[in-house]
C-alpha positions in Angstrom: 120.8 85.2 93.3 124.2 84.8 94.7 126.1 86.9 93.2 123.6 89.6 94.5 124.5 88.4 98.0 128.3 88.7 97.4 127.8 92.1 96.3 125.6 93.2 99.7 128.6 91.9 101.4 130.8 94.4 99.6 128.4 97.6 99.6 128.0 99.9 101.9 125.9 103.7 103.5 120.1 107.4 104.3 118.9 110.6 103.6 116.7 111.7 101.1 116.8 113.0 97.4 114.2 113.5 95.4 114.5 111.2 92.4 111.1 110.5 90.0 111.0 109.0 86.8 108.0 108.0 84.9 108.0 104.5 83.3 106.9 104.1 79.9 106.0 100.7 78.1 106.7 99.7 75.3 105.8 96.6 73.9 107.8 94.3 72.0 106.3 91.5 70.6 103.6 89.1 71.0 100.5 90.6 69.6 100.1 88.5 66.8 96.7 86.8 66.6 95.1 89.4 69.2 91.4 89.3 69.3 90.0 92.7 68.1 87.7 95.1 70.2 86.2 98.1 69.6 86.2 100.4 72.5 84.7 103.6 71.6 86.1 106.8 73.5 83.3 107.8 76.5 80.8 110.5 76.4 81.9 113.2 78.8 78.9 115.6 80.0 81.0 118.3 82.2 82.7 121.0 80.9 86.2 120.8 81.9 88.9 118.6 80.6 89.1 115.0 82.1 92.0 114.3 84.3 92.3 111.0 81.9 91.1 109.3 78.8 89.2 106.6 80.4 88.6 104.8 77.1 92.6 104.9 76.1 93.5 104.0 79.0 91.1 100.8 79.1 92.3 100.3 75.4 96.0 100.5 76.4 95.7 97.8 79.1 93.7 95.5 76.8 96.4 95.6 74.0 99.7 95.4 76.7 97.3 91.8 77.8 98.2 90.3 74.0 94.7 89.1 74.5 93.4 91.6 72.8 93.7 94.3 69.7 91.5 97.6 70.1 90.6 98.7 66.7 92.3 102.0 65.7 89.8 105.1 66.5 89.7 106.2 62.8 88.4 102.8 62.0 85.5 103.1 64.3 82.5 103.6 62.7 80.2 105.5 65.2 80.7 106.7 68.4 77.7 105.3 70.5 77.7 105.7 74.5 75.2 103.5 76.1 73.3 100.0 74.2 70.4 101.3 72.9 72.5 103.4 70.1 74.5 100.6 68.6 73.4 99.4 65.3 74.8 96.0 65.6 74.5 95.3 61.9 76.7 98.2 61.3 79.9 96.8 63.7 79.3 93.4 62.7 81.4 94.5 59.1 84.3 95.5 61.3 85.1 91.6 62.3 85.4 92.6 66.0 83.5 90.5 68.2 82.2 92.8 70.8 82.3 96.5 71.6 82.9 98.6 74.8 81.2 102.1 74.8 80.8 104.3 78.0 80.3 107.9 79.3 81.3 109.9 82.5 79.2 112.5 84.2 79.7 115.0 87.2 78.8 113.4 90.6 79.5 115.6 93.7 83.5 116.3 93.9 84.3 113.5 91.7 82.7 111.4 88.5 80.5 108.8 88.1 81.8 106.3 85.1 79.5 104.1 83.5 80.4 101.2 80.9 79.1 98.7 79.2 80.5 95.6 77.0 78.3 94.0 74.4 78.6 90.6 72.2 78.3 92.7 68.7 77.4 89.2 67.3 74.4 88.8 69.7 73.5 92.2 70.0 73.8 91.4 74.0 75.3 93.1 76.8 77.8 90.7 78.5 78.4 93.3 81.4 77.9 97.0 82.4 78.7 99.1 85.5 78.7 101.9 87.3 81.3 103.4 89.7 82.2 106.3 91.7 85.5 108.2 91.0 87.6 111.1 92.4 89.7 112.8 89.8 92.8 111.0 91.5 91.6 107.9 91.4 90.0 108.1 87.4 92.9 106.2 86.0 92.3 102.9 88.5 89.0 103.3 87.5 89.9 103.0 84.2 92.2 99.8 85.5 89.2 98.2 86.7 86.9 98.8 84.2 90.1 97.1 82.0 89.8 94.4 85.1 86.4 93.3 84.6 86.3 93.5 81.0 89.5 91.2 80.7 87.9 88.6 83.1 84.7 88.6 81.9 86.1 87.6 78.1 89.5 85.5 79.1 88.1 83.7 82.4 91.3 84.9 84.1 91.2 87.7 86.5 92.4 90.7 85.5 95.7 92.7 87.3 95.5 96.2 85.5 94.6 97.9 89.0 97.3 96.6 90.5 100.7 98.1 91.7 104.4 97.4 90.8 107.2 98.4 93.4 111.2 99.1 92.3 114.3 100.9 92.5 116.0 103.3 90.5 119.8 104.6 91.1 120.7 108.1 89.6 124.3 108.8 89.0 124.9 112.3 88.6 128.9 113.6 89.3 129.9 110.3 90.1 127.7 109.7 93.2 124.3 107.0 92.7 121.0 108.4 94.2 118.6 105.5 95.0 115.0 105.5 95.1 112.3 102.8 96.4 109.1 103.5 93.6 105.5 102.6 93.9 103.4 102.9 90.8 100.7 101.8 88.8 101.0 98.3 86.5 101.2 100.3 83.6 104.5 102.7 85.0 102.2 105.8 85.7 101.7 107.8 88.9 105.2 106.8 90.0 105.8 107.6 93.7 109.1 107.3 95.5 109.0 106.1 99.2 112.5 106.3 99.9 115.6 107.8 98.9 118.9 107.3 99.5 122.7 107.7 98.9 123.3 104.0 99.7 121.8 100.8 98.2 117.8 99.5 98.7 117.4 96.2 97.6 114.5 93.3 97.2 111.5 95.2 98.0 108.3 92.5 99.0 104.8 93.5 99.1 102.6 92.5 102.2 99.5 90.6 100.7 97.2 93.3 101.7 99.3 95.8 99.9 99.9 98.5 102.5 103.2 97.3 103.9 106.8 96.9 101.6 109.8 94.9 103.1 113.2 95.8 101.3 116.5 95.8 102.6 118.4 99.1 103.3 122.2 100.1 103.5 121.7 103.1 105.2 123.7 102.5 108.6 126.7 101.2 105.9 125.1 97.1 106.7 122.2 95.3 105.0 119.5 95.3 107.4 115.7 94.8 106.9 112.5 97.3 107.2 108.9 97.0 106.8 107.7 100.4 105.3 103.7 101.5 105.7 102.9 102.6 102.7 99.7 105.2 104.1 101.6 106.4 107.3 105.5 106.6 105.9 106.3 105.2 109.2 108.6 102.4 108.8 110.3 99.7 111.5 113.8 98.0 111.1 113.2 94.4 111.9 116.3 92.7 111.0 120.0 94.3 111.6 121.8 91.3 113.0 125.9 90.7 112.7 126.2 89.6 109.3 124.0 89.6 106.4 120.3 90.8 106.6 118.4 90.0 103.1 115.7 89.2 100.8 112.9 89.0 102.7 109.5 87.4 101.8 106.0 88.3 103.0 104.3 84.7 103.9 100.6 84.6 102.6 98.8 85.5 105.7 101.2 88.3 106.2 101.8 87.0 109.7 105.6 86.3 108.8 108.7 87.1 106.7 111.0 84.9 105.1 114.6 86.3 105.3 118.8 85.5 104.8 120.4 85.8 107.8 124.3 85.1 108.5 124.7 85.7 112.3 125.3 82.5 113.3 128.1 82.0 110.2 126.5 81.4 106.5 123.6 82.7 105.2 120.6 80.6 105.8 117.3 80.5 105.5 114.5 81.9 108.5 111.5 83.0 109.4 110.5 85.8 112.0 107.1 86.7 113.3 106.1 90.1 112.8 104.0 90.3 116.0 106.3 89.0 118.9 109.8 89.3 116.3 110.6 85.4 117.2 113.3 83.7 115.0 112.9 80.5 113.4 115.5 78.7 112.0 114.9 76.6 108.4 117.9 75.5 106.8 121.1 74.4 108.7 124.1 73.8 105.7 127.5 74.6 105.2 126.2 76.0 101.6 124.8 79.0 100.8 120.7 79.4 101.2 119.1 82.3 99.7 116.5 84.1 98.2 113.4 82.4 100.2 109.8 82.2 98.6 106.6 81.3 99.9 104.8 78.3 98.1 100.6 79.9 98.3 99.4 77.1 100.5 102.0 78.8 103.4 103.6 75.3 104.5 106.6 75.2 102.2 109.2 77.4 101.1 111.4 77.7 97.6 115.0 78.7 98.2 118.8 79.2 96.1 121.2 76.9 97.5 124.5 75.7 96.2 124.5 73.0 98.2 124.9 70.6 95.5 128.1 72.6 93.8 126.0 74.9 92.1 122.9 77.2 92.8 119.6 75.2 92.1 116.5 75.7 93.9 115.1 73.6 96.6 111.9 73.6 98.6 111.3 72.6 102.2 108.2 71.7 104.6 107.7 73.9 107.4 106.3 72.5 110.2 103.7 74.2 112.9 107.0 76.1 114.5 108.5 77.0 111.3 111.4 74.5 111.3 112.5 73.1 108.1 112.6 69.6 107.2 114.5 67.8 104.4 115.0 70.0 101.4 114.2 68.5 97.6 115.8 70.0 94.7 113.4 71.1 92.3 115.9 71.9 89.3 117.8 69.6 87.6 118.0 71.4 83.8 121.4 73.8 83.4 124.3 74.4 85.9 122.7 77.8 87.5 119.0 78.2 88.6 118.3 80.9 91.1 115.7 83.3 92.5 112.9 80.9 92.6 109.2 82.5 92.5 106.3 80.1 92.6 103.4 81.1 90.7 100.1 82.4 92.5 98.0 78.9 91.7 100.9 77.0 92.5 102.0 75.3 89.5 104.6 77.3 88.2 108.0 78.1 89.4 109.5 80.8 87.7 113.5 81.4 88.0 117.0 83.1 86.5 118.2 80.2 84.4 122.2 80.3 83.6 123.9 79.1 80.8 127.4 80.2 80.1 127.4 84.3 80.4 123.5 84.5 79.9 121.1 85.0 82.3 117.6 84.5 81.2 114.0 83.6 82.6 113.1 80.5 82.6 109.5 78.8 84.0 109.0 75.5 84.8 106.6 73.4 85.5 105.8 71.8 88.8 103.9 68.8 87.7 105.8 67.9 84.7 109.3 69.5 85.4 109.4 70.9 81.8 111.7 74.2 81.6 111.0 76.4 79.3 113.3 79.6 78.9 110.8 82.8 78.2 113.6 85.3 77.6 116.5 86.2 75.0 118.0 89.1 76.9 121.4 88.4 78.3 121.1 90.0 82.1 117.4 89.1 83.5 116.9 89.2 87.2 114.5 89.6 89.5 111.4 87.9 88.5 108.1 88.6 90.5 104.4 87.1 89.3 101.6 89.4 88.8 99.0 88.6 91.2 96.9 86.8 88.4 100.2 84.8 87.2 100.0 85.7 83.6 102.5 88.0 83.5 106.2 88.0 85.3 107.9 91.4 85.6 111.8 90.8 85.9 115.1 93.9 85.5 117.1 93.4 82.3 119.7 95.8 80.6 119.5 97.2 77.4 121.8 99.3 76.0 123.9 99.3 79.1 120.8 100.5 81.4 118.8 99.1 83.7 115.3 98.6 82.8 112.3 97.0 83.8 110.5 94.3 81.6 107.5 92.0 81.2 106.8 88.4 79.7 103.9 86.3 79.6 103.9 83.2 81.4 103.8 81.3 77.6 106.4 83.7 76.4 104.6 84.9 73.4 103.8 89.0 74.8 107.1 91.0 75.4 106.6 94.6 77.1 109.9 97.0 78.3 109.3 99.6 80.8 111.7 102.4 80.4 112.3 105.4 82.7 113.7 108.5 81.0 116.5 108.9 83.6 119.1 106.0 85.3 118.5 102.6 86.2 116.1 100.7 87.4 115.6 97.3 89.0 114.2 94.8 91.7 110.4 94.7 90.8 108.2 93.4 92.6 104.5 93.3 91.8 101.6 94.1 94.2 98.9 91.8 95.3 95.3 92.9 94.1 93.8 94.1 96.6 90.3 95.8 95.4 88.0 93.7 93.7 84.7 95.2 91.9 82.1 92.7 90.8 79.3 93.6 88.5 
């Protein structure tokens, strides 16, 4: 938002310092009316402990969705692992409408995970598979398995295997440690990229999911980097006079979005991350800011304050990447900013103002209805999950900086809390591994 580009105006200077902090979730509301499931814990035929509760972990995801409401394990009445030893009469009493049961077995260096979901009315399997699985990998197994069993019941695809990225700052005698985080949707296996004594800002995710953009302080002046997530190595692609910020990955991953100032105010372009060719979108005396990608790739979302305050606009791009006309797409409140469109296009998510709050807000494309989906005071940041039913966004509780999650009707409320500092700038991966039964 602007006031975010004010302050990288004002900031300034990398090394490293190892700063890791779990997240944990708590969720806050919105499970009222939850459909209820029994998933029964899997069989395990090794000897050793499991790395990870592949049942809880399925059972977790399903109740964070608000979709759904896993029956307590003391309420479950057996403990069957495969069809042919569920007596369907028996769940039927329990009210839940279908039942997940699986079990794990030794397979070379790693496990082979089997599940199946039934219709306990029917006395039908609706699903079942069978997948390979390293001990590292056991909990995105368990993701998936959460994945298929979410799409297969709700229609929507799942995004429980998916990734979030964010920052962290660490004060400790006075001096702030930052950290750049990758970690699962659910705050576990945190992993810090980068670390530094000076500011990271706006990480992006490339739509494969191997590459992070995010702006860096390190040389004591915003510039840009695209980070490879599997090789560390990382490229500075932005680090003109002036201001170098918030970039966006385009949907073919071909291009970013970014702010640049170097020709006076910040405005709005596009470089090409093969040849590094600049092309200009807006050209205003105003601020422009905080560029998004509309899915389609022709248009872009943007801040401006153009009109005396920041709304957000959208412009056509044409086949060299010039800008036409903008349109302003909010009218509702004095201050809208940070724009994200949703993945099917119909949604436009946003930090809506009014007086000292600072909320999220959605609104509709079609209809223009604006519907504020937060009651926090201090909510930035906003970023879709790859299915759009979710939006993680920053927010501060208790004077800290914490991460937080809403669904797209408002009704499910999650907080994710590290045990030490701040944290802030989500950004939620793309899914990138599918699995179809």
């Amino acid at each position: 938002m602007l006031r975010k580009i004010m302050l990288l105006l004002l900031l300034g200077t990398a090394l490293t310092h190892p700063v890791r902090a779990a997240l944990t979730i708590e969720i806050t509301g919105g499970t009222e009316g939850a459909q209820p499931i029994a998933i029964v814990p899997f069989a395990w035929d090794g000897q050793d402990a499991l790395p990870a509760d592949v049942a809880e972990i399925v059972a977790a995801d399903l109740h964070r969705s608000g979709a759904f409401s896993p029956l307590p394990k003391a309420d479950l009445i057996s403990q069957p692992h495969e069809g042919a030893q569920i007596n369907f009469a028996d769940w039927r009493v329990l009210g839940a409408p279908n039942i997940v049961v699986g079990k794990i077995r030794p397979s070379g260096n790693g496990y082979m995970v089997q599940f199946q979901l039934f219709d306990v009315f029917k006395g039908a399997q609706i699903t079942g598979y069978s997948m390979a699985s390293s001990a590292q990998e056991l909990r995105r197994t368990a993701h998936q398995i959460s994945d298929l069993i979410y799409e297969v019941l709700t229609g929507k695809p799942g995004a429980f295997a998916t990734r979030i990225a964010y920052v962290t700052e660490v004060v400790t005698n006075g001096k702030s440690r930052y950290s750049l985080n990758v970690a699962d949707a659910d705050g576990y296996n945190p992993i810090p990229i980068l670390h530094s004594p000076s500011p990271l800002m706006s990480p992006s995710w490339s739509p494969d999911g191997k590459r992070l953009a995010y702006v860096s302080f390190e040389r004591r002046r915003s510039e840009i980097y695209i980070h490879d997530l599997a090789t560390r190595k990382r490229d500075r692609v932005a680090s003109s006079q002036g201001l170098n910020s918030a970039p966006a990955w385009s949907p073919d991953g071909q291009r970013l979005a970014l702010v640049l100032s170097k020709d006076g105010n910040p405005e709005i372009y596009i470089l090409n991350i093969k040849n590094n060719s600049l092309q200009r979108v807006t050209n205003n005396p105003a601020i422009d800011t905080e560029p998004g990608w509309m899915p389609d790739g022709t248009r872009l979302v943007f801040t401006s304050d153009r009109g005396g305050k920041p709304q957000i606009y959208q412009v056509s791009l044409n086949a060299n990447g010039n800008g036409g006309k903008p349109q302003r797409l909010t009218f509702e409140g004095d201050y809208n900013a940070h724009g994200v469109v949703s993945p099917d296009g119909r949604s436009l998510v946003m930090v809506h103002g009014q007086g000292n709050r600072y909320r999220i807000a959605v609104q509709d494309l079609s209809s223009k209805d604006l519907r504020i989906l937060t009651d926090t005071r201090l909510d930035e940041s906003p970023s879709f999950a790859p299915n759009g039913a979710i939006i993680i966004y920053s927010t501060e509780v208790n004077n800290r900086g914490v991460l937080a999650m809403v669904s797209l009707d408002g009704a499910v409320r999650q907080r994710l809390t590290q045990t030490e500092g701040d944290a802030r700038e989500p950004a939620w991966g793309p899914r990138t591994h599918r699995i179809k039964p």
